[in-house]
N, C-alpha and C positions, 0 to 999 in steps of 0.2 A: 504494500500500500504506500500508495506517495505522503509523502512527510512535509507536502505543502500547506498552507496554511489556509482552513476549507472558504471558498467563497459563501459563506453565508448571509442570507438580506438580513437586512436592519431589521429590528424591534420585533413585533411580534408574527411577522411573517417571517422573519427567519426562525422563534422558534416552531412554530408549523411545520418548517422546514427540515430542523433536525430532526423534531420529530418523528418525521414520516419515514426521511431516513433511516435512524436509528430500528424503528419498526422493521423497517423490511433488513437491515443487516444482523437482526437478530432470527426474522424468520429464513434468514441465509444460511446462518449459521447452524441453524436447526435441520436445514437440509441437507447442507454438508455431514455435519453429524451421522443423519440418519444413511446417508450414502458412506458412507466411508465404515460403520457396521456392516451393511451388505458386504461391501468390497473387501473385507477381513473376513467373512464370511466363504466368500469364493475364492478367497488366496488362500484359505485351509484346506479348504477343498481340491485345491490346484494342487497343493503343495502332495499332498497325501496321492491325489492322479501320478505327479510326476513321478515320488517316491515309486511306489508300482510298478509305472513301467519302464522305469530303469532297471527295475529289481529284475521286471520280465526281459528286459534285451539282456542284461548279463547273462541269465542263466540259460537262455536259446545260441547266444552267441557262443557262449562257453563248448555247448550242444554240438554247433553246427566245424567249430574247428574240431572238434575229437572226429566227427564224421569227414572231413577233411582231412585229415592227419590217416584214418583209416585207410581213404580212397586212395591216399599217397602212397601207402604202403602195401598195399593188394594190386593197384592197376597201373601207379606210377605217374610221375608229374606231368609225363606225356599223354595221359589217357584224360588229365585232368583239362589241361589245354584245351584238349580236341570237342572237350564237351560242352566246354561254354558256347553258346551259339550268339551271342552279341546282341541280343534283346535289352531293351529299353522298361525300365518300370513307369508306369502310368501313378503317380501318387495323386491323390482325390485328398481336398482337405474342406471338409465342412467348417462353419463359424456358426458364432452363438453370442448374442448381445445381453450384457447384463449394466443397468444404468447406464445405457449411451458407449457402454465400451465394448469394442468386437474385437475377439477373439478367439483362436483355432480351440473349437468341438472336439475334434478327431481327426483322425487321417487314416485313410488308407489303400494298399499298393496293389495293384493288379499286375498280373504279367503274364504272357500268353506260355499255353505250355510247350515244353522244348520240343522240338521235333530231331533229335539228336541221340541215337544209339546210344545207349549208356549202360554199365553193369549195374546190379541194384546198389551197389555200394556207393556207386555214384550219384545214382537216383536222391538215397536217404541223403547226403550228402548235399543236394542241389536243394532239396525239400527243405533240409535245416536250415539253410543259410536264406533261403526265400523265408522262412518264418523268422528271424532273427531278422532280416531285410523290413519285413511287417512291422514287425519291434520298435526295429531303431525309430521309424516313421512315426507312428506313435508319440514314442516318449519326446522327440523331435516336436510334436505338437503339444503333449502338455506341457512341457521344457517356457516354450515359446507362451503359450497361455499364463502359465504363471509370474513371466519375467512383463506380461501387458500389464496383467492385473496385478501384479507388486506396484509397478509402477505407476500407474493409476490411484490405487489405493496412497500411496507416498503422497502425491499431489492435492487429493484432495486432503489431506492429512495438513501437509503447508498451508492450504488455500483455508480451511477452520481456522488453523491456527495464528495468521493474520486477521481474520475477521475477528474471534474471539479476542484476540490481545492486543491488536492497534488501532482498527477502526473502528469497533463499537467503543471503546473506550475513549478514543477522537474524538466523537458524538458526545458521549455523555459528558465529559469535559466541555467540549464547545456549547451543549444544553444545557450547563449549568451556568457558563459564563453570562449565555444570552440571558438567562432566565435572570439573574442579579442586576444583570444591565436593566432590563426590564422596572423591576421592581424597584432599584435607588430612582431610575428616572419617575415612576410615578411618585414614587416619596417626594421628590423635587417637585414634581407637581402640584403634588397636594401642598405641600409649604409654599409653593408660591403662593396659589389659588387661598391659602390662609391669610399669608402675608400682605395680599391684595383686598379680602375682605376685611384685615382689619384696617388698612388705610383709609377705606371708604365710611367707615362708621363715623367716627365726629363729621366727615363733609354730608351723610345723611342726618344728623343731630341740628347739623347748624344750620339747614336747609327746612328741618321742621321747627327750629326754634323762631 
């Protein structure tokens, strides 16, 4: 929040003014609030997705080299070359909006099947590593979700915390000031408007004398 000095009107249109302000940076900040619970809400959530399927790409990946390591030693690094056939994965990534913020649902990988002779050790082997390929896409996507919605949540976290501690307080400082201004000037008021009616009493006295 800027630390300029607020343009406020004079006298009792400006307190109206802060007023009305102050009003709505308080019902600001209650929004903020209330958004930024959601959004720690969906960053636990996230967090616990991402925890998961990283858990699941370790333990496929781990998987898919033993089935490699196999293929290597039964058919040879040569049988392993000959089987890759140079297919492209198709990764599909769904989104999902939560308070204005979007970010990756899920993901996942299609791949056409091999048309390539293989012994089954190979096969197991090609199937590991495509499900381990699945995996990583995934955790890739909650990864990516949770680092939106961290950061999301973070922002609105700053964005309360200006509102709550510099500018509603701005306000109520600035609506206390006007309000005293307010109040000495009619004081002043009144003591004139005293000060005037007592001047005129002897000239109404002498006037009925």
């Amino acid at each position: 929040m800027s630390q300029r000095a607020l343009a406020v009107p004079p006298g009792r249109a400006g307190r109206l003014w802060l007023q009305r302000r102050l009003e709505t940076a308080r019902r600001g900040a209650d929004l903020l609030d209330r958004k930024l619970r959601i959004l720690q809400g969906e960053v636990g959530r996230l967090r616990e997705s991402a925890v998961q399927t990283a858990a699941a790409w370790d333990r496929h990946q781990a998987e898919a080299e033993q089935w490699l390591l196999r293929a290597a030693l039964l058919n040879g690094q040569r049988a392993i070359r000959l089987s890759a056939d140079g297919v492209s994965a198709d990764v599909r990534i769904s989104y999902s909006v939560t308070m204005g913020v979007r970010f990756p649902a899920d993901a996942t990988v299609a791949l056409p099947p091999s048309m390539v002779w293989e012994s089954a050790v190979l096969t197991m082997a090609r199937q590991a590593h495509r499900t381990a390929l699945a995996e990583a896409v995934r955790h890739a996507a909650a990864a990516e979700a949770l680092r939106v919605m961290e950061a999301e949540a973070l922002a609105t976290r700053y964005r309360l915390r200006a509102v709550r501690e510099r500018w509603i307080p701005r306000l109520e400082q600035a609506l206390v000031g006007v309000t005293l201004a307010i109040e000495e000037q009619e004081r002043s008021d009144a003591a004139r408007l005293r000060l005037a009616e007592g001047s005129l009493r002897p000239i109404r006295r002498s006037a009925g004398g």
